[in-house]
C-alpha positions as CSV (number, residue, x, y, z in Angstrom):
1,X,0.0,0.0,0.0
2,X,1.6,3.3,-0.9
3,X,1.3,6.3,0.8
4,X,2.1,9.5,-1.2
5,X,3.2,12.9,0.8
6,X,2.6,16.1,-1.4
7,X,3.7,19.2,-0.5
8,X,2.8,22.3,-1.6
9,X,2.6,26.0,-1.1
10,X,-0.1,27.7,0.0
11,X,-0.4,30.9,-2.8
12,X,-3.1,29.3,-5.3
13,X,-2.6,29.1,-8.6
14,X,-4.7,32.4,-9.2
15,X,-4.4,36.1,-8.2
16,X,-5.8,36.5,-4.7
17,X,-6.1,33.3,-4.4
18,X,-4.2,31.9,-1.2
19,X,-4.8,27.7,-1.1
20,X,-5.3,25.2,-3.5
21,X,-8.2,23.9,-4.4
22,X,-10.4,21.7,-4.0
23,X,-10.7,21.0,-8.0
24,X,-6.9,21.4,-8.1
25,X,-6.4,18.6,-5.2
26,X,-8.6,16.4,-6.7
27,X,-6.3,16.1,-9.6
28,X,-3.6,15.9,-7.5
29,X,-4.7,12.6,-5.8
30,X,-5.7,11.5,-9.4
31,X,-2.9,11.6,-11.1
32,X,-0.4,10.9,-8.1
33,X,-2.8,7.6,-7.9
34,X,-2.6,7.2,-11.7
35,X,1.0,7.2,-11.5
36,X,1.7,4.7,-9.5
37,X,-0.8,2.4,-11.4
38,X,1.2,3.1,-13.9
39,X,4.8,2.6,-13.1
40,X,4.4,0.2,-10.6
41,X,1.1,-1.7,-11.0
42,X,0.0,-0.4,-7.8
43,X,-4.3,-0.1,-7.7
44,X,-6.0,3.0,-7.1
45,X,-7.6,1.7,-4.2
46,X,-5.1,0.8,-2.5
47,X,-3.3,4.2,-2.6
48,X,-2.9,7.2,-0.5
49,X,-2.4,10.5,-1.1
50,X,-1.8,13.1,1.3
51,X,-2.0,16.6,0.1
52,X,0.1,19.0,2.8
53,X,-0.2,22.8,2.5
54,X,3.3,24.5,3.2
55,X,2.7,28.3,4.3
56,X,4.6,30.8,2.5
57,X,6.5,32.1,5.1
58,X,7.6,28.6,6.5
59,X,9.8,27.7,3.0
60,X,12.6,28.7,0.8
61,X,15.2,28.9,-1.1
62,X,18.4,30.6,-2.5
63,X,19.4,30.6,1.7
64,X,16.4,33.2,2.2
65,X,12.7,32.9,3.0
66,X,11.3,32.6,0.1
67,X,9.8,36.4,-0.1
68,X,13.4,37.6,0.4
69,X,14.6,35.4,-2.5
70,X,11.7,36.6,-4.8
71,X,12.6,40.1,-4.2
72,X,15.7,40.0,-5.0
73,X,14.8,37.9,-8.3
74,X,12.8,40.7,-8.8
75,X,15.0,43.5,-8.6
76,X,18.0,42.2,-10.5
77,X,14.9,41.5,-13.3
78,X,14.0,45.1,-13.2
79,X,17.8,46.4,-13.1
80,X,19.0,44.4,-16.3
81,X,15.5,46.1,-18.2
């Protein structure tokens, strides 16, 4: 039985939108499912998928909180314009 841990951050995939959703989970756990049907003859039923919602300010990357890091992204972007 295979258990499945997906992370991901909690911005939403459209403006102002700050989770994912339900729709978008739902395909998650499909395809995650699907995938290990798949690859390694695994049945849907028999697998689970656990969908965990990371917080922006609790991940990043580059050695800075995330925000930091997309700043400065952000401002070397606008300086080589």
């Amino acid at each position: 039985m295979p258990i499945v841990t997906v992370q991901v951050t909690r911005e939403g995939t459209q403006p102002g939108s700050d989770k994912v959703t339900a729709e978008e989970k739902a395909a998650i756990i499909q395809g995650v499912s699907e995938v290990l049907r798949d690859v390694l003859n695994k049945p849907l039923e028999s697998t689970y998928v656990i969908i965990e919602e990371v917080d922006l300010e609790n991940w990043g990357w580059g050695g800075m909180p995330t925000q930091h890091y997309r700043q400065l992204l952000a401002q070397r972007k606008s300086s080589t314009i």
